[in-house]
N, C-alpha and C positions, 0 to 999 in steps of 0.2 A: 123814790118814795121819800115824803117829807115830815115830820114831824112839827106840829103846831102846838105851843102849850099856852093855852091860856092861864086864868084864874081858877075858875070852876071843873072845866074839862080841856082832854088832849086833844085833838084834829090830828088824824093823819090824810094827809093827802098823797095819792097817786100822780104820782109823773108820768106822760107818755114820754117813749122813745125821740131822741132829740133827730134831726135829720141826718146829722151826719152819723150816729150809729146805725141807721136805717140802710146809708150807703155804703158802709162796711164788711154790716150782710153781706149784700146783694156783691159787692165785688167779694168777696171769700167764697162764694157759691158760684161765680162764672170762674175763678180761678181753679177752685176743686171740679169744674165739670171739664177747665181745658187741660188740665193733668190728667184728670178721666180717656179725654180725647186724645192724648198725646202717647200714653200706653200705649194703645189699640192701633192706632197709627202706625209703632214700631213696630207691634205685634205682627201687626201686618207686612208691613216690611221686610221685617225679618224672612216670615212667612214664603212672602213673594221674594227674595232672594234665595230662600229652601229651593223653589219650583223653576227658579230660572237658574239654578246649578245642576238640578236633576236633567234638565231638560239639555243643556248644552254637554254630559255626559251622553244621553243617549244619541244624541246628535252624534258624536265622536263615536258611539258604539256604532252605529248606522255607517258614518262614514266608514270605518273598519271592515264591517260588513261588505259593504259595496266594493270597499279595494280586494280585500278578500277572493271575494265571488266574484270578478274581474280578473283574478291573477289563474281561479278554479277554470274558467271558461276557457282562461288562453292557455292551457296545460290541454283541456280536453279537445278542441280545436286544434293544438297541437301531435294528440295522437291520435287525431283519426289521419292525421295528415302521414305518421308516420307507417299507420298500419296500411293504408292503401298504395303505401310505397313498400311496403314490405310484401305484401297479398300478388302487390305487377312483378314485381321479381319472383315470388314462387310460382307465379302460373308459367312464366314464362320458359319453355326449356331448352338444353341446348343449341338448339335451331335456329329459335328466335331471337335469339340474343345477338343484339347487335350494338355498332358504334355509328350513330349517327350524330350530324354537324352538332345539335344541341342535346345534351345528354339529358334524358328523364331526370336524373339524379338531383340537377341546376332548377327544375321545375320544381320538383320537391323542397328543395332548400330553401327558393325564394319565394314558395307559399309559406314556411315556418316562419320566414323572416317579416312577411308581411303581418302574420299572425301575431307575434310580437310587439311588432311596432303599431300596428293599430291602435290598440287603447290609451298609448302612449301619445300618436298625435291630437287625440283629441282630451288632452289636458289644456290646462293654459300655458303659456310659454315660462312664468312662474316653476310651477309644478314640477314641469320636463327638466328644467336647469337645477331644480334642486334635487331630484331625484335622482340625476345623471350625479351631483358633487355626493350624495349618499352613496352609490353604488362605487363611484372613486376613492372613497375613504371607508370603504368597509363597512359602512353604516347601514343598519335596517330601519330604514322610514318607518314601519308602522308597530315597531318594537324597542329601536333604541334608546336608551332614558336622557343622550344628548338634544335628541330631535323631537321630543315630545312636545317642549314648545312652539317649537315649529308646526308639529304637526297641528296642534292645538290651532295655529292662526290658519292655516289653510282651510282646518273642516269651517270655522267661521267664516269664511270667503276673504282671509286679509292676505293677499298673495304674493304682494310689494314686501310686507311686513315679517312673513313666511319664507321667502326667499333671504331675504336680510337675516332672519335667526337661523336659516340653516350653514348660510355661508359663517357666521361667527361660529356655531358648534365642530363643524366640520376644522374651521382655521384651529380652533382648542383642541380639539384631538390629533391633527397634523402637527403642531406646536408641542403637543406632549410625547408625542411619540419622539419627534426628533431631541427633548429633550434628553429620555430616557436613554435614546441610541447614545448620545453625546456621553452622559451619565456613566454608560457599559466600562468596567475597567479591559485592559488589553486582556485574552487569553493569550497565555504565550504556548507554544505545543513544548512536549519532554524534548526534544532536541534544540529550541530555540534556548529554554534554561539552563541544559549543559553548554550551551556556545556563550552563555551569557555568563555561567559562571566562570569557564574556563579564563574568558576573557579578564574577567576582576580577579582572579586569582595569580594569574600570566603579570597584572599589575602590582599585584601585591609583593611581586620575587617567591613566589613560593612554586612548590613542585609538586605533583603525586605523588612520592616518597615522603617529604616532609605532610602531607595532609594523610597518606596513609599510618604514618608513625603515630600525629599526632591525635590521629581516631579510636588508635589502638588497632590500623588495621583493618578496621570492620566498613570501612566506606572509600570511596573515591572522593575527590574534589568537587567533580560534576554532583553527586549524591548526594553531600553535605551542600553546599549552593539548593540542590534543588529542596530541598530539608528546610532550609531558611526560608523561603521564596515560597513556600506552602506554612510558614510558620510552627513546624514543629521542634526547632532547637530555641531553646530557653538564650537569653542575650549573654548570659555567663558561660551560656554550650559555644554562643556563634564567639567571643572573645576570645576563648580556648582555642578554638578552630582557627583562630586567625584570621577569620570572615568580615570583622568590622575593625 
């Protein structure tokens, strides 16, 4: 808006919008609509990674399941195997009991065995080799918190990937174990630290008469050695003793 001043009288004049305010606008309005866009986007996003976590959880519940009611099947599978191996031995009585070339017993056995192994051949070759390196190293596949990732890549079908983390978890727990063995200090048994003291003391020139004198008595050599080597005499008791 412009102001004109004459002689007599003022003119204001109206200015319209110049072009380049005009295009100003119009970009701060596609910019607030693509922030607008860009929210809802994420929202979404977000959203749709909520639904593709829930979803690969139930998936791993499912898969649980299934392994589950595969382990239920082959337990019941296995005792009807054992009860009609139990039912031909009671009907059978002393008369009919016999020894023939192939024993009932080996028929029995090698249906439990096939029972077994069944659901087991029909994994992937994956699967089998990792399960076998679990059951080697004390591990519960569908409980253990080493093997969780693992198991995680298997219910996804990654088997190459699944087998590779179970061999690393498995090699960590073998690796810990034997550190901790390494770690263990010696136990020695009561007769190994009387031979052990008598031994240092035999070096020292000293006698049971002099460690009994110097106790007042009240111990042997072996006793006070063993005393020390359990940490109950004070470094001023083991000095006295004659011990260090």
């Amino acid at each position: 808006m412009e102001e004109i001043t004459g002689e007599n009288e003022t003119v204001i004049v109206e200015e319209t919008p110049t072009e380049p305010d005009a295009l100003q606008e119009k970009v701060d309005e596609l910019t607030k609509a693509n922030n607008e866009l860009i929210r809802e986007r994420d929202k979404a996003t977000e959203s749709m990674k909520g639904h593709q976590r829930l979803a690969e959880e139930r998936k791993l519940k499912l898969q649980k399941a299934e392994i589950s009611q595969s382990k239920i099947d082959t337990l019941e599978k296995q005792m009807k195997v054992l009860i009609r191996m139990n039912a031909d031995l009671v009907d059978r009585g002393d008369d009919e009991i016999e020894t023939p070339k192939r024993r009932r017993s080996e028929e029995y056995l090698r249906e439990l065995k096939t029972e077994v192994e069944k659901p087991m051949s029909q994994d992937p070759p994956e699967v089998q080799k990792a399960l076998q390196l679990a059951e080697e190293s004390g591990l519960d596949f569908d409980g253990s918190p080493e093997l969780a990732h693992a198991y995680r890549l298997f219910a996804q079908g990654k088997y190459g990937e699944g087998l590779i983390a179970t061999q690393v978890a498995v090699g960590d727990k073998t690796k810990t174990v034997e550190q901790k063995e390494e770690s263990k200090e010696k136990v020695y048994t009561e007769e190994e630290e009387e031979e052990i003291a008598r031994r240092v003391w035999e070096r020292k020139g000293g006698n049971k008469t002099s460690m009994s004198k110097a106790t007042g008595g009240s111990m042997t050599r072996e006793q006070a050695f063993a005393k020390a080597a359990a940490g109950e005499l004070s470094f001023d008791e083991q000095r006295k003793l004659g011990l260090i």
